[in-house]
C-alpha positions in Angstrom: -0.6 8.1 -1.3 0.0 4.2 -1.2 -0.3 3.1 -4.4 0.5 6.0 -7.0 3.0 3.2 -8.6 0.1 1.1 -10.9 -2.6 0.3 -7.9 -5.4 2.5 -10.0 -8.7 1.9 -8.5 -11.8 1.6 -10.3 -14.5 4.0 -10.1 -17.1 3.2 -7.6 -20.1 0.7 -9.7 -21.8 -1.6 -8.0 -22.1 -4.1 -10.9 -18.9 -3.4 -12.1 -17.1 -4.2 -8.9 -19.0 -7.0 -8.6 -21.3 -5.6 -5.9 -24.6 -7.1 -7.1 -23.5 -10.2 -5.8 -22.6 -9.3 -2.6 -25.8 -9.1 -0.3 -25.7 -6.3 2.8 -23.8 -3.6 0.4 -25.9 -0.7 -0.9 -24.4 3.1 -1.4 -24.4 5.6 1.1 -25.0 9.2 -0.6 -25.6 11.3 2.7 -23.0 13.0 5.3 -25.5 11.4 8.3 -24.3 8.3 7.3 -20.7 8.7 7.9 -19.5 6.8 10.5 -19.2 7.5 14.1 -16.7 5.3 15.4 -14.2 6.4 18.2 -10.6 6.9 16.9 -7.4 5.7 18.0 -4.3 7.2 19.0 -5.2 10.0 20.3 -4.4 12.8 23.4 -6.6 15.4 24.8 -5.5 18.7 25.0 -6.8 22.1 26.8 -10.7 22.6 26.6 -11.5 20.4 24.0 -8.9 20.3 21.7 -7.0 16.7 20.7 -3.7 16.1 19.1 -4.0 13.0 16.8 -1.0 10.7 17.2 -1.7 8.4 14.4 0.9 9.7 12.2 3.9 12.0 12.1 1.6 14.8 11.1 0.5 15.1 14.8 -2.2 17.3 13.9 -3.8 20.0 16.8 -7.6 19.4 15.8 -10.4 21.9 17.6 -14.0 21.1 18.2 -15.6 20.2 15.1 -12.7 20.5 13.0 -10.7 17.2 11.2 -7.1 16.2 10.8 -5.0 16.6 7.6 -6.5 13.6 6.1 -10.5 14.7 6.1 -11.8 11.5 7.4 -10.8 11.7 11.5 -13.1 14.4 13.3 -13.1 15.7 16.5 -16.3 16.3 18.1 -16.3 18.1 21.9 -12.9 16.7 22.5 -13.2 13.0 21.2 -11.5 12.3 18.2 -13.8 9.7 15.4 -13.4 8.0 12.2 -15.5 9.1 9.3 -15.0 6.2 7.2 -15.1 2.7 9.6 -17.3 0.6 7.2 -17.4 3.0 4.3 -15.5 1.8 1.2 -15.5 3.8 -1.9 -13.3 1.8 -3.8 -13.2 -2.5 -3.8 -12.4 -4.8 -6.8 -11.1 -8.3 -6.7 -7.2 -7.9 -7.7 -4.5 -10.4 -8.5 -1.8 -9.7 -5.6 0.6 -9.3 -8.4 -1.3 -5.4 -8.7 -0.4 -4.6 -5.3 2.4 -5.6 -6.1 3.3 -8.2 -4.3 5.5 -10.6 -5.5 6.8 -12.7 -2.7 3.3 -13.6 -1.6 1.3 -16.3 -2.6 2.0 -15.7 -6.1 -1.1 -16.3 -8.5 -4.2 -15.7 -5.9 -6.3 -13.1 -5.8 -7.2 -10.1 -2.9 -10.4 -8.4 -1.9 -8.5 -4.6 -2.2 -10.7 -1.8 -0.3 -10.0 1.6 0.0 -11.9 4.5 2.2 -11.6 8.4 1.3 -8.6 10.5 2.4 -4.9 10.1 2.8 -2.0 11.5 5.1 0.0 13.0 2.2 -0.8 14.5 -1.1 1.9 13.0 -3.8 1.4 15.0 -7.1 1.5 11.7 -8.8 -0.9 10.4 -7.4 -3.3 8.2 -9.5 -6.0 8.1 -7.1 -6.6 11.4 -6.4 -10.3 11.4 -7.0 -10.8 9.3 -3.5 -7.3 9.8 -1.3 -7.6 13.8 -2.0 -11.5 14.1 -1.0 -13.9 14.2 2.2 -15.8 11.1 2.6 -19.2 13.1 1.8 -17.7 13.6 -1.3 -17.8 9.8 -2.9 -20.0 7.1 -3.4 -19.3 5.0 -0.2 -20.8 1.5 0.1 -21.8 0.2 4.1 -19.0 -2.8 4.5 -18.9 -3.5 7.4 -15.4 -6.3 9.0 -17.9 -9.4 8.9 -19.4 -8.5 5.7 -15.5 -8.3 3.9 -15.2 -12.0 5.4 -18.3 -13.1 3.9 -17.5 -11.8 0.8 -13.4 -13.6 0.8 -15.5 -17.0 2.0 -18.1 -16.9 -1.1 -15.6 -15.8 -3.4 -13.1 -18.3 -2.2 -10.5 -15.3 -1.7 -7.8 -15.8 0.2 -6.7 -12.3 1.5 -8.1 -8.6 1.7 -5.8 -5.7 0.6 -5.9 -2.2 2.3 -5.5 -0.4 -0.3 -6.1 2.3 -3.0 -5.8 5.2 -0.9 -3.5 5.2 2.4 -5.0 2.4 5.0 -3.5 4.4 7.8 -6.1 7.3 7.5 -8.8 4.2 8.0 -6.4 2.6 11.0 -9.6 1.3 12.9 -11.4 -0.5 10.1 -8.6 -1.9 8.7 -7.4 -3.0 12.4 -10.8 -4.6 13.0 -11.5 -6.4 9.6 -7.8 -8.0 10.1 -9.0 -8.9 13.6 -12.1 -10.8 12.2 -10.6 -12.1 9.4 -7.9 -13.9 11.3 -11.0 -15.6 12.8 -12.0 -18.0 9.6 -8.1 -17.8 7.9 -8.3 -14.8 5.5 -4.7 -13.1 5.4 -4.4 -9.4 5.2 -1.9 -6.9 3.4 -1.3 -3.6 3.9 -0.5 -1.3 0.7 1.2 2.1 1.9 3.1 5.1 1.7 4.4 4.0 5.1 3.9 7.6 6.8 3.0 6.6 10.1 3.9 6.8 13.9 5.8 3.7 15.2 3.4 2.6 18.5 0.1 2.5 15.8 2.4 0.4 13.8 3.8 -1.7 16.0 0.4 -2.6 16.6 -1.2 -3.3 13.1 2.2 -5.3 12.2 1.0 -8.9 13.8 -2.3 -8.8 12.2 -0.4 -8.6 8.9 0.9 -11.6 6.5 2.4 -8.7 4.5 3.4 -5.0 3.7 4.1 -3.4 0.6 5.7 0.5 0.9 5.9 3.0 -1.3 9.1 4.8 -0.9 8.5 7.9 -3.2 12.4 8.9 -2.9 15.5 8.7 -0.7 15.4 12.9 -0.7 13.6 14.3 2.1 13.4 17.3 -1.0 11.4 15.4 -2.8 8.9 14.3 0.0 8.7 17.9 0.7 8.4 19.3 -2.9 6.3 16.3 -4.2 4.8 14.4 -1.5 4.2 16.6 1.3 5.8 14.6 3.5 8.5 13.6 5.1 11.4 10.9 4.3 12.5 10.0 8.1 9.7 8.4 9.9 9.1 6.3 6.7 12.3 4.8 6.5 12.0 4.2 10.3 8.9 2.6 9.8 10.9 0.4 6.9 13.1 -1.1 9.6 10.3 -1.4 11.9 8.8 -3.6 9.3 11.6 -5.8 8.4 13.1 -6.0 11.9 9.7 -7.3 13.2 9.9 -10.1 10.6 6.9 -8.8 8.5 7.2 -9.6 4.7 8.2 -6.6 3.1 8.2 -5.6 -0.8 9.0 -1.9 -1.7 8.0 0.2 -4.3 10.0 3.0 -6.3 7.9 5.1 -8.7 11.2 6.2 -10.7 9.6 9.9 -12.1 12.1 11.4 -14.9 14.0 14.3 -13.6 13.0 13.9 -10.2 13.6 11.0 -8.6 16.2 9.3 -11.0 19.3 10.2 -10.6 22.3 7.7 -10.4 23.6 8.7 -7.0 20.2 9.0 -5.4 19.6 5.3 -6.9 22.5 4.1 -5.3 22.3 5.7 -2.1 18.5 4.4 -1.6 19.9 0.5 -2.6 22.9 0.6 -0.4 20.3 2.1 2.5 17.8 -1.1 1.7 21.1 -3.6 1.7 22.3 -2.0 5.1 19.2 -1.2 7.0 16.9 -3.9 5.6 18.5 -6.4 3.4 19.6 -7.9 0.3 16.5 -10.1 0.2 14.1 -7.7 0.0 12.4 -7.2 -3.1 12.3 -3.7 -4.7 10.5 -2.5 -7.7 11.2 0.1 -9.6 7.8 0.9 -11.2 7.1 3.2 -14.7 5.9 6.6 -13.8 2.8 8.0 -16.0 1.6 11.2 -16.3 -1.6 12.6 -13.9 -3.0 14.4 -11.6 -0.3 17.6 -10.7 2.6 15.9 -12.5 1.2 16.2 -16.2 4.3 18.0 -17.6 6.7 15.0 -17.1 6.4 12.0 -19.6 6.5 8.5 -18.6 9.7 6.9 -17.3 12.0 5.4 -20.2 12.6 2.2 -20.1 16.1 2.4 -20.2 15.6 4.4 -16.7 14.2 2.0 -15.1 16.7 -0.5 -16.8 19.2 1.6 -15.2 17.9 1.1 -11.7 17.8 -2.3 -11.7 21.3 -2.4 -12.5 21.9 -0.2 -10.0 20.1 -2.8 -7.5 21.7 -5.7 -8.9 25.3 -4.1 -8.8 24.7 -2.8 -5.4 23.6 -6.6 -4.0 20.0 -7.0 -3.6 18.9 -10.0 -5.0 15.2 -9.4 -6.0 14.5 -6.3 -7.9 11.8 -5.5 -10.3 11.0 -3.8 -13.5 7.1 -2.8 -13.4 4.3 -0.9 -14.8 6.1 -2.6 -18.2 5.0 -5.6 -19.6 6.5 -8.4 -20.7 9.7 -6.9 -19.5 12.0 -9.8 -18.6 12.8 -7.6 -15.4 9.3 -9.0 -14.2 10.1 -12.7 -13.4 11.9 -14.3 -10.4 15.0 -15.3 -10.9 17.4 -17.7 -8.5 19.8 -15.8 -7.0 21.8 -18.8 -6.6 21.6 -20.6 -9.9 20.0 -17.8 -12.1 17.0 -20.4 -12.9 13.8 -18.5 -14.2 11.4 -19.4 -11.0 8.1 -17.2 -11.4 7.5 -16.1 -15.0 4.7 -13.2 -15.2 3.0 -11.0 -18.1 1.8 -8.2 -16.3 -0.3 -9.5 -13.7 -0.7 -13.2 -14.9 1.4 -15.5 -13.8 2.9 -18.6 -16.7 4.8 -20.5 -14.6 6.1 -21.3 -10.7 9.4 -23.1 -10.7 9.3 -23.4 -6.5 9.1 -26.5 -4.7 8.7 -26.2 -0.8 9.9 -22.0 -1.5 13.0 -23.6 -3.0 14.8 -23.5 -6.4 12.9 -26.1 -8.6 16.5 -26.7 -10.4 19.5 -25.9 -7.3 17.2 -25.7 -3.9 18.3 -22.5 -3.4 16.0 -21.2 -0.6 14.1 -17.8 -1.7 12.5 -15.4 0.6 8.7 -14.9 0.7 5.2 -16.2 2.1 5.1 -18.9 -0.8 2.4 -21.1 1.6 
């Protein structure tokens, strides 16, 4: 799942997500009111039998029957979305919960999720919507032009796919970045980063950003804990970075699993080769829920521990979160060691930038700072 590293959702309200201000959104309770809308990436098989190609999954789907992720259906050999148009989670965030910290630091994002999601990580913190059928929620009717609306009356400047993983709702998210580009509003993508390179490829210019969750650099883990797989997301890392997309990585460090000195290393110096030193990398507080009750949350001195690690091994921009007031949650120059963005959680106290420039040296740093 995308954001199992501090993107908790809240649980669908109306009035407390703000919905009984935004006209044209009422709950949908029934399964005739899922959506019907035709899928992408997609090939049609013998009789009517598809194989979805939306992710590495490829999942062999028969007439009436769904993909791993419970919300793409195929019906007499055409493959639809469940969940075009049907959020069951959306809050106004700061972008600093995504997190994003490169990225127009201080504004705010309209973050929507759908049910379902193309893994099942045990840590998950959002289980409750990316681990259930779309019949199964509360899903509200929000349709691409009613998310704009929404952004333009609450002067907010981007939407966030997020929540649950945005590539099991490919075709809404595709189409509400499409309109969105329309009147200015910026879109970023919040993922676990487990999908096939042509649907990515694709979604990549209608981005201004993309966070990943890398859950490990052990294909082990991704196997044990994610049910997954480690290769096609680090492909789909270098597809990011070497189309020029903004890119911010998250690291849920999880005692005992995930923690371990060499496989810290080994996952920076893959980052500093493949990607680069610029790319910022945040080593996030693990807490217990969902499958993973038994562990207890991350010391600080571990995730201490992998920022040194980052820091030692070259990268210039990593991150302490999921702790605050840590002093591992500011920006620092990597030039002059000047204090540029100071945060507290997800408020931000200060911007030393000018023109995405040290305030104090002019030491350019990286990011979508305008």
């Amino acid at each position: 799942m995308a954001c199992g590293a501090g993107c908790a959702c809240l649980p669908f309200n109306p009035v407390e997500n703000g919905l009984a201000l935004f006209q044209n959104a009422y709950a949908l309770e029934t399964t005739d009111t899922l959506s019907h809308v035709k899928a992408m990436y997609y090939k049609k098989l013998e009789g009517t039998a598809i194989e979805c190609e939306l992710c590495p999954r490829h999942c062999l789907v028969t007439d009436l029957e769904r993909g791993y992720c419970g919300v793409r259906e195929n019906q007499g050999g055409e493959y639809y979305t469940l969940v075009h148009s049907r959020a069951c989670a959306m809050n106004i965030d700061p972008i600093e919960k995504k997190p994003l910290f490169h990225f127009h630091p201080g504004t705010a994002a309209f973050s929507i999720a759908t049910a379902g999601c193309n893994v099942n990580c045990k840590f998950c913190q959002n289980w409750d919507i990316s681990q259930v059928r779309p019949e199964q929620v509360t899903n509200v009717e929000l349709p691409p032009d009613e998310i704009v609306r929404i952004c333009q009356a609450r002067s907010v400047p981007t939407v966030a796919y997020t929540y649950s993983e945005p590539i099991v709702f490919y075709e809404y998210m595709h189409d509400t970045c499409v309109e969105g580009r329309k009147f200015g509003i910026k879109n970023v993508m919040i993922t676990g980063g487990y999908i096939e390179k042509e649907p990515l490829k694709k979604i990549i210019p209608l981005m201004d950003a993309i966070k990943v969750d890398l859950k490990s650099y052990s294909q082990q883990y991704y196997e044990d804990v994610v049910n997954g797989e480690l290769q096609p997301v680090l492909d789909a890392l270098k597809i990011i970075h070497d189309d020029g997309m903004w890119l911010e990585l998250v690291y849920l460090v999880v005692p005992t699993m995930n923690d371990s000195t060499k496989e810290l290393t080994d996952l920076c110096r893959w980052v500093k080769t493949n990607l680069s030193d610029h790319v910022p990398i945040h080593f996030t507080r693990f807490h217990p829920t969902y499958l993973m009750t038994n562990l207890p949350p991350t010391p600080v001195k571990t995730l201490e521990k992998a920022y040194d690690i980052a820091r030692q091994s070259g990268l210039k921009f990593p991150y302490i979160g999921n702790v605050p007031g840590h002093s591992a949650e500011h920006t620092y120059c990597p030039g002059c060691g000047e204090l540029l963005i100071e945060r507290l959680g997800f408020r931000i106290n200060k911007i030393n930038l000018k023109d995405g420039m040290c305030g104090k040296c002019g030491t350019h740093i990286p990011g979508v700072w305008s």
